[in-house]
C-alpha positions as CSV (number, residue, x, y, z in Angstrom):
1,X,58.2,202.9,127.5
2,X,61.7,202.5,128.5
3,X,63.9,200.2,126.1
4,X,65.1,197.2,128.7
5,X,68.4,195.7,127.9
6,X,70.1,192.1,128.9
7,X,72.0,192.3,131.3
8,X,74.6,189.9,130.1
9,X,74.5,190.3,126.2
10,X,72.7,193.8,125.5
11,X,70.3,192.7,123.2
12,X,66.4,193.7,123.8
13,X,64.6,191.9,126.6
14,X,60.7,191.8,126.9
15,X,58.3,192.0,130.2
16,X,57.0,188.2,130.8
17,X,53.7,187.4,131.7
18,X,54.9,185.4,134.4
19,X,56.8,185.8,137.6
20,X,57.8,189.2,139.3
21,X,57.9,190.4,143.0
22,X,56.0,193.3,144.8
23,X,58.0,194.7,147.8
24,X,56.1,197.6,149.4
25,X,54.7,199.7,146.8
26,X,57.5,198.7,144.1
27,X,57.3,196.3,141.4
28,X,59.8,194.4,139.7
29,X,59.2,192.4,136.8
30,X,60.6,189.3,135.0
31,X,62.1,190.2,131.6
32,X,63.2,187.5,129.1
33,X,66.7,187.8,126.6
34,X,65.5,187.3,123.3
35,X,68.5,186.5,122.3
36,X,70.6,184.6,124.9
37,X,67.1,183.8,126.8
38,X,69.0,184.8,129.9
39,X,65.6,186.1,132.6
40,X,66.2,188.9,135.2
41,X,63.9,191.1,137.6
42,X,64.1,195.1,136.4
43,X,64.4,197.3,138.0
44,X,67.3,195.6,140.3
45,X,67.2,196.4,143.9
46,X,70.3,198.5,145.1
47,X,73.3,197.2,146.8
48,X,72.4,198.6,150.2
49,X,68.9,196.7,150.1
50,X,70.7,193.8,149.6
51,X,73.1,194.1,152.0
52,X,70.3,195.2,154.5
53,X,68.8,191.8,153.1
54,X,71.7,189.3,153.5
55,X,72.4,190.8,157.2
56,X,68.5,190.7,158.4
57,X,68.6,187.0,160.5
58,X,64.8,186.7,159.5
59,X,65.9,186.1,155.4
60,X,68.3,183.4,156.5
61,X,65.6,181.3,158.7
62,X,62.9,181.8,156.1
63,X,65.3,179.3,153.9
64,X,65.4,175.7,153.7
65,X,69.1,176.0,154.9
66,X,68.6,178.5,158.0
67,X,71.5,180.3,158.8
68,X,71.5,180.8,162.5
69,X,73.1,178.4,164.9
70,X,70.3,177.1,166.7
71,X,68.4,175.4,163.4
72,X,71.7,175.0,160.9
73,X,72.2,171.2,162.8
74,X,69.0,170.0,161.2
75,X,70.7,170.3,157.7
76,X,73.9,168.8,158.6
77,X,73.2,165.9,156.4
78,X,72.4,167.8,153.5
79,X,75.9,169.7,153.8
80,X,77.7,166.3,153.6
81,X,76.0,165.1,150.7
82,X,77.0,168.5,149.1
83,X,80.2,168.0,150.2
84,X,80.5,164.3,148.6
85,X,79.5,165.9,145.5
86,X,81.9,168.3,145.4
87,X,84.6,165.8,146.5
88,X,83.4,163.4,143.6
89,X,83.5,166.0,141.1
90,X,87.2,167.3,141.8
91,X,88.2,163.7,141.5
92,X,86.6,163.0,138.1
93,X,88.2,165.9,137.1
94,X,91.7,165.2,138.3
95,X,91.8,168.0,140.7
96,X,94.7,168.7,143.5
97,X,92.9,168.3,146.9
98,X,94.7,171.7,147.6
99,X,93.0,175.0,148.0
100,X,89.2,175.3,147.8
101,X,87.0,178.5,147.8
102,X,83.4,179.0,148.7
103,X,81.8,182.0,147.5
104,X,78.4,182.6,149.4
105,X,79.9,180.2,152.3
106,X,77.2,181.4,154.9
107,X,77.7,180.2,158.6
108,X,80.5,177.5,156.9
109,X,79.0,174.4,157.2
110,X,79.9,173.0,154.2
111,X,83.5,173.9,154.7
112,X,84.1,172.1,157.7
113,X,82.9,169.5,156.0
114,X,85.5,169.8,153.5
115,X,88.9,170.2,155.8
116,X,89.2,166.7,155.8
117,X,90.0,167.0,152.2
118,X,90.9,169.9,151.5
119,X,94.7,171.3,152.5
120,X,92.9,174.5,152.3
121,X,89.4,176.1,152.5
122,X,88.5,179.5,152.6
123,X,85.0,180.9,152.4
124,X,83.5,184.5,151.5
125,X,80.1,185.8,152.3
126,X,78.4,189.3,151.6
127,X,76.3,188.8,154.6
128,X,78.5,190.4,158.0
129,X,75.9,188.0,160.3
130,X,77.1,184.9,158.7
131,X,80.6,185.5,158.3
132,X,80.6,186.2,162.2
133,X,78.9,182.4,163.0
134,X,81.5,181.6,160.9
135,X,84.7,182.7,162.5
136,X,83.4,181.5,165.7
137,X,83.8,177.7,164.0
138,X,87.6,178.7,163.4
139,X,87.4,179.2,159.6
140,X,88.9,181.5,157.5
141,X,86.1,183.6,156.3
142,X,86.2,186.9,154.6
143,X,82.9,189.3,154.7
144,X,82.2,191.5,151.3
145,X,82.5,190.7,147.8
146,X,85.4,188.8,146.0
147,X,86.5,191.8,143.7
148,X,87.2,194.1,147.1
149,X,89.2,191.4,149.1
150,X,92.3,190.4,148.5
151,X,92.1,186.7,148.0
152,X,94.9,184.5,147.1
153,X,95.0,183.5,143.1
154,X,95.8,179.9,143.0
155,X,93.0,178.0,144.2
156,X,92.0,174.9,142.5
157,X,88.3,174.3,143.1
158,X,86.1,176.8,143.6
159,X,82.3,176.7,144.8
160,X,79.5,178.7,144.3
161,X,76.2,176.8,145.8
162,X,72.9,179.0,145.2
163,X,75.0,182.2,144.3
164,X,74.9,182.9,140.9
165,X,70.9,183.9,140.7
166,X,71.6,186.4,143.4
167,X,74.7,188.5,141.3
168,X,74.1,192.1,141.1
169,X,76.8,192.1,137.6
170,X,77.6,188.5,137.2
171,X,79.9,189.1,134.0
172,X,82.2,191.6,136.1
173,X,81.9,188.7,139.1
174,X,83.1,185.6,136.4
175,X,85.8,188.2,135.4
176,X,87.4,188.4,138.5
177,X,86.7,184.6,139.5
178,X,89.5,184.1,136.6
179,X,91.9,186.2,138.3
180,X,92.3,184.2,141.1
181,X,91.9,180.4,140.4
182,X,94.6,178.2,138.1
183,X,94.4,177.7,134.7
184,X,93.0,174.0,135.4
185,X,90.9,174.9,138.1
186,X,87.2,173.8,138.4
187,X,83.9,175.9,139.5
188,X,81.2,173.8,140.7
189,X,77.8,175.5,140.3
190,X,74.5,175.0,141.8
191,X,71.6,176.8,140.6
192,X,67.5,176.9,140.7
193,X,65.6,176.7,138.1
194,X,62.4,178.9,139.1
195,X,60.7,178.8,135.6
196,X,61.7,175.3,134.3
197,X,59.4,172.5,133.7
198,X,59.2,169.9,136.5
199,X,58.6,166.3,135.8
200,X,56.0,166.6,138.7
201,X,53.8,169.2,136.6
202,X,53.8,167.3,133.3
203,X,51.8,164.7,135.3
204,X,49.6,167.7,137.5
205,X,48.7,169.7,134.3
206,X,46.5,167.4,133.0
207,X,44.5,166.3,136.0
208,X,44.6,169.9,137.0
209,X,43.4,170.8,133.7
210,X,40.6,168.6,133.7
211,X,39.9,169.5,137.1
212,X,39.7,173.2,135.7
213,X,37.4,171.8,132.5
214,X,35.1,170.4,135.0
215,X,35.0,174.0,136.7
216,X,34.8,175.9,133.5
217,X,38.2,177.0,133.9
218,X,40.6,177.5,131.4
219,X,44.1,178.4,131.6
220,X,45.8,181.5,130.2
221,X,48.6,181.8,128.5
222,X,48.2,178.7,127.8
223,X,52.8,178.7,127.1
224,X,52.4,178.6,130.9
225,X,50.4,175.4,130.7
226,X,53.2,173.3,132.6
227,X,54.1,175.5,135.5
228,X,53.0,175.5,139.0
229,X,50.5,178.1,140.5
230,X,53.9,179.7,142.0
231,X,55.4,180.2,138.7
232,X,52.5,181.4,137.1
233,X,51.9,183.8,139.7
234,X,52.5,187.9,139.0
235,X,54.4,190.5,141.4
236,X,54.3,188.0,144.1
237,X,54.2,190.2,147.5
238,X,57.6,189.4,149.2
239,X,59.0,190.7,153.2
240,X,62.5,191.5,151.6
241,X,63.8,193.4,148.0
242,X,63.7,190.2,145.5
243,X,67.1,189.1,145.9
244,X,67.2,186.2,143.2
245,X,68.0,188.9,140.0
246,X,68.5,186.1,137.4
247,X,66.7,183.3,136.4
248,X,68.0,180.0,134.4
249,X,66.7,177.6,132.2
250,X,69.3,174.7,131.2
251,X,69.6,176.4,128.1
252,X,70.5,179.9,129.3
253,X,72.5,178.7,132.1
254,X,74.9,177.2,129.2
255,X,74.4,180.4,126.6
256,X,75.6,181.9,130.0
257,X,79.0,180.8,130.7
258,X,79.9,180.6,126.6
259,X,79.0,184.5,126.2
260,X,81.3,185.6,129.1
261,X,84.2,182.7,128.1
262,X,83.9,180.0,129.9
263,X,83.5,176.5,129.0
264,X,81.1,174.2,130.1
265,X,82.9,170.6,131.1
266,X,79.9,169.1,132.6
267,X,76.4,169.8,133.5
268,X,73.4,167.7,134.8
269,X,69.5,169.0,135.4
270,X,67.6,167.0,138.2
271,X,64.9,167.4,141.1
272,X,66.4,168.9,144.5
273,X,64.6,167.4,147.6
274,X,61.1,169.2,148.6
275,X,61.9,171.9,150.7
276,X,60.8,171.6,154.8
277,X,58.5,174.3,154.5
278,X,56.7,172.2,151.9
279,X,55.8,169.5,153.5
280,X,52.1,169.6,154.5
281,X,49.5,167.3,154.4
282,X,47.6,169.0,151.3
283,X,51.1,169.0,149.2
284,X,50.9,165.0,149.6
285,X,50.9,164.7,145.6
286,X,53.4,167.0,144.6
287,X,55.5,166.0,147.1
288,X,55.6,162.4,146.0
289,X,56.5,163.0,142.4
290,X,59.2,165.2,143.9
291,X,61.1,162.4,145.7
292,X,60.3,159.9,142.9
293,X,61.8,162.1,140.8
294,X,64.7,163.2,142.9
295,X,65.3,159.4,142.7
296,X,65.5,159.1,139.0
297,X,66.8,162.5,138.0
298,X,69.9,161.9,140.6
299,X,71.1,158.7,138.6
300,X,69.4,159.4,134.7
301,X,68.7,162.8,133.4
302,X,65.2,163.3,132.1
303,X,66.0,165.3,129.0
304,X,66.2,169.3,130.8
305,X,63.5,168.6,133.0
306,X,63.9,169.9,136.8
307,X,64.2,172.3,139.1
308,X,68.0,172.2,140.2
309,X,71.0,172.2,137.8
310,X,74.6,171.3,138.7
311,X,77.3,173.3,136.2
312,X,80.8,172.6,136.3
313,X,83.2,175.3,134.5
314,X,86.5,175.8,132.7
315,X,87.7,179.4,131.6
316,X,88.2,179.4,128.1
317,X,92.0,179.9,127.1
318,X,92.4,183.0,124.4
């Protein structure tokens, strides 16, 4: 059997027994670090089935935050929040309100958002589709990836919402991002975490475990005894090549950005609002511990417990 490397840190990585997509006949499977605990799908799709992917209108509807201009108005509120965080965190940082760059910017809402503050925003975008709604809003947008365009090298804040988990080589993509920011400069991260524990589940396992005792059910591997049927699930069937190629825990996320020299100035790990697509009359449980929990988790951490982490990054001097 073929020997499957990290892709970050070299050492070994084993198959899970978790997680893993099917698209058409072709499996890809989750694989675990064991030493930097970094996850990744293997084998990785190729860069022209994710450029087919990001250009295809259908991946950005099935989203929470559709890209197309007809439905992007109904998250208009969610971009301002994001855009008050971002704005918050450049000020507790001391940060110049001067140029800002958003890498995986999309149809630019959050942008517009941010030329009030701002003197300067730029955005970038891999998908052609996007960039295009984009430019129609007067922006300056770039299409293609960061290391091919040539991008001014003294912005201050950088942002990279939902991005990192989707990085074909994310240690040549943090290489570059050091080329062109300043030596103070901040990058704001948000990222999912698929395969971290929810607060929600560690009050479902044990009614759904009794629920199974009662049924003569019993779960296995039992290590997987706090996720959701959705994590537990293997070589879920998907319409696109998997596009989310990493996977974080709070703990690798940080392992992350120390291996490839950058330094972690703050982080927080916190429930992200139930997605539309969620809510459904059967969900009714889950989706109240979610917006409890979003409530909490947004002013007190609970330990490393949720499903969204915000990362904030320095590059490390030499």
């Amino acid at each position: 059997m073929e020997e499957i490397n990290c892709l970050v840190c070299k050492n070994k990585a084993q198959i899970l027994p978790f997680g893993g997509y099917q698209y058409q006949d072709k499996i890809y499977s989750l694989y675990g670090c064991s030493f930097c605990k970094l996850r990744f799908i293997w084998p990785q799709p190729t860069s022209e089935e994710l450029a087919s992917t990001y250009n295809d209108l259908s991946y950005w509807q099935s989203g929470d935050f559709a890209g197309d201009k007809t439905n992007c108005e109904l998250y208009r509120k969610q971009y301002r929040k994001d855009a008050q965080k971002i704005i918050k965190i450049a000020k507790r940082f001391n940060i110049l309100p001067e140029k800002f760059l958003e890498i995986g910017c999309a149809q630019g809402d959050l942008l517009l958002e941010l030329k009030s503050y701002f003197k300067s925003v730029i955005g970038v975008d891999i998908s052609e589709l996007m960039i295009e709604l984009a430019k129609k809003k007067g922006l300056e947008v770039y299409a293609g990836e960061i290391e091919k365009i040539n991008l001014p090298s003294d912005f201050t804040c950088v942002y990279l919402g939902d991005l990192v988990e989707h990085l074909p080589d994310p240690v040549s993509f943090f290489g570059h991002l050091k080329k062109i920011i300043k030596d103070k400069s901040l990058v704001i991260i948000e990222i999912p975490l698929t395969y971290n524990v929810y607060p929600a589940n560690l009050f479902l396992a044990p009614l759904i475990s009794l629920k199974n005792f009662l049924k003569g059910k019993i779960f296995k591997p039992r290590s997987l005894y706090f996720f959701s049927k959705t994590q537990r699930e293997k070589n879920k069937k998907i319409e696109h090549p998997p596009y989310h190629l990493l996977e974080f825990t709070p703990r690798s996320a940080r392992a992350f950005f120390n291996l490839i020299s950058w330094q972690v100035v703050y982080d927080k790990v916190y429930v992200g609002w139930p997605k539309r697509k969620y809510y459904k009359l059967k969900n009714w449980h889950l989706l109240g511990l979610q917006i409890i929990f979003s409530f909490i988790t947004k002013y007190a951490p609970l330990f490393d417990l949720g499903d969204r982490m915000t990362i904030v990054i320095r590059p490390i001097k030499k």
